[in-house]
C-alpha positions in Angstrom: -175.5 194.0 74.6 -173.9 191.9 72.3 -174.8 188.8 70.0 -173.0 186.4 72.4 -176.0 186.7 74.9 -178.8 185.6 72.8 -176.4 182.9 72.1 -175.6 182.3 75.5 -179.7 182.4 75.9 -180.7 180.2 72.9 -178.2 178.1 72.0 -175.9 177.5 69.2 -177.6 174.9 67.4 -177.7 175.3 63.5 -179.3 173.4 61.1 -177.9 172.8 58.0 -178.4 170.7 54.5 -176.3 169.9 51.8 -176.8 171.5 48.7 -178.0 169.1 46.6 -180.7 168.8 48.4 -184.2 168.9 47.3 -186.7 172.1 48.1 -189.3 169.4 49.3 -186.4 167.7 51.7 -185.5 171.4 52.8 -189.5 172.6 53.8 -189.6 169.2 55.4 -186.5 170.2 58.0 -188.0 173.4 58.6 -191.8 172.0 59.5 -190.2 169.1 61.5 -187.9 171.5 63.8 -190.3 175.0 63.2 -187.8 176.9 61.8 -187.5 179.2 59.3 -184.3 178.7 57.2 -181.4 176.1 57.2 -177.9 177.2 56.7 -176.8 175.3 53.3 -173.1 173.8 53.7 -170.5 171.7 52.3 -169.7 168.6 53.1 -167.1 170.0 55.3 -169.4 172.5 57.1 -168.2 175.3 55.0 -171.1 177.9 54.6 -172.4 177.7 50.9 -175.9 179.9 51.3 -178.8 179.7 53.2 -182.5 179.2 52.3 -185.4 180.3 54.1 -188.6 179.9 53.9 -189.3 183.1 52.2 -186.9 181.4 49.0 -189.3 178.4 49.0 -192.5 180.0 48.8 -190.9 182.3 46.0 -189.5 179.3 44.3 -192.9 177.8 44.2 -194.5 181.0 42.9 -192.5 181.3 39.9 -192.1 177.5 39.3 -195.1 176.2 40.5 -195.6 172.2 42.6 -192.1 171.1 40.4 -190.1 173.7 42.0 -190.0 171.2 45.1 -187.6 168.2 43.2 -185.0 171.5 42.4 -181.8 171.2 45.0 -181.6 173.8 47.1 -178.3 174.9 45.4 -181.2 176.8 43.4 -183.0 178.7 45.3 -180.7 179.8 48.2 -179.0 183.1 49.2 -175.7 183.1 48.2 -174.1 186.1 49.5 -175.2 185.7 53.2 -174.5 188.5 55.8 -172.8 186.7 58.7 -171.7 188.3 61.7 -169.4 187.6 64.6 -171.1 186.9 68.1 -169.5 190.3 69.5 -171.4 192.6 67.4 -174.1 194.6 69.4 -177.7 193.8 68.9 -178.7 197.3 67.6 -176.0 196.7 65.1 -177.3 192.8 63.9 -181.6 194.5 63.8 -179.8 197.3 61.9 -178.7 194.7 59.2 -181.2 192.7 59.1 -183.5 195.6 58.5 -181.6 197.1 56.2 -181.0 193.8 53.9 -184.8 192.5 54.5 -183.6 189.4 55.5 -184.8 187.3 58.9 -181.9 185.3 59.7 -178.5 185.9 60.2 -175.5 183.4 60.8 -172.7 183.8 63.2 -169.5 182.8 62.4 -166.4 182.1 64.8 -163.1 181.1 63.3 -164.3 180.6 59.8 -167.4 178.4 60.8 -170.9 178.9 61.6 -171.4 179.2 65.3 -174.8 179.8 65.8 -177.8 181.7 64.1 -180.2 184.2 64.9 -183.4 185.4 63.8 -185.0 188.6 63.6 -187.4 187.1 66.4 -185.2 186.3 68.5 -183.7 190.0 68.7 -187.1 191.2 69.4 -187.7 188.5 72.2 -184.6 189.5 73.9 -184.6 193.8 73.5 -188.2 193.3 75.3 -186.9 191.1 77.6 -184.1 193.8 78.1 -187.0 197.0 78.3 -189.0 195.0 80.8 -185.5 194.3 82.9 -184.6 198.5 82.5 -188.5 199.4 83.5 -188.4 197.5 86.6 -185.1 198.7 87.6 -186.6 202.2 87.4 -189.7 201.0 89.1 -187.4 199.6 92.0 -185.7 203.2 91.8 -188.2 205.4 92.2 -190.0 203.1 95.1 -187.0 203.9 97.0 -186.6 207.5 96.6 
């Protein structure tokens, strides 16, 4: 199974901010739409870096309450792993989990086409294990 069918599942909505900015502005996007990072872009779309929640919390540890006026430029990720939407699942967890990161862009033709999150992986390989167990189930009931 392949990236595409989360997609396909989910949606392709991404939410983005500009890097200028603020942390504060940034958190608020995230507790407003209950998501955990924002893809950071230019003014043409172009991906800059992304900033999670993790990057905020960690920006507020070392730099206490003022961190929040610093522009997200700052704090995000800048070399971001992207993938393509026809990369298998296995291969996007193995990433992930390998780079300790939670979220994961996809691009298509130079642009970012959608995003994923470590979440939704697991949501749809359970989904996938409960489809396979009652495919046996049906199996052996006939046999």
């Amino acid at each position: 199974m392949t990236i595409a069918r989360i997609l396909a599942t989910k949606g392709r909505e991404v939410e983005t901010a500009q890097p200028h900015r603020t942390l504060l502005e940034i958190s608020q996007i995230l507790a407003a739409r209950r998501i955990g990072a924002v893809v950071i872009s230019d003014a043409y779309g172009a991906l800059l870096g992304i900033l999670s929640e993790r990057d905020i919390v960690r920006a507020l540890g070392q730099g206490g309450v003022h961190a929040l006026d610093d522009p997200a430029s700052s704090h995000m990720t800048i070399n971001v792993i992207t993938i393509t939407e026809d990369v298998t699942v296995l291969d996007a967890v193995e990433l992930m989990n390998a780079g300790r990161f939670r979220h994961m862009p996809i691009m298509k033709d130079g642009r970012v086409d959608g995003i994923i999150s470590i979440g939704d992986v697991v949501k749809f390989r359970l989904a996938e294990i409960e489809q396979e167990q009652s495919a046996m189930r049906e199996y052996i009931a006939t046999v």
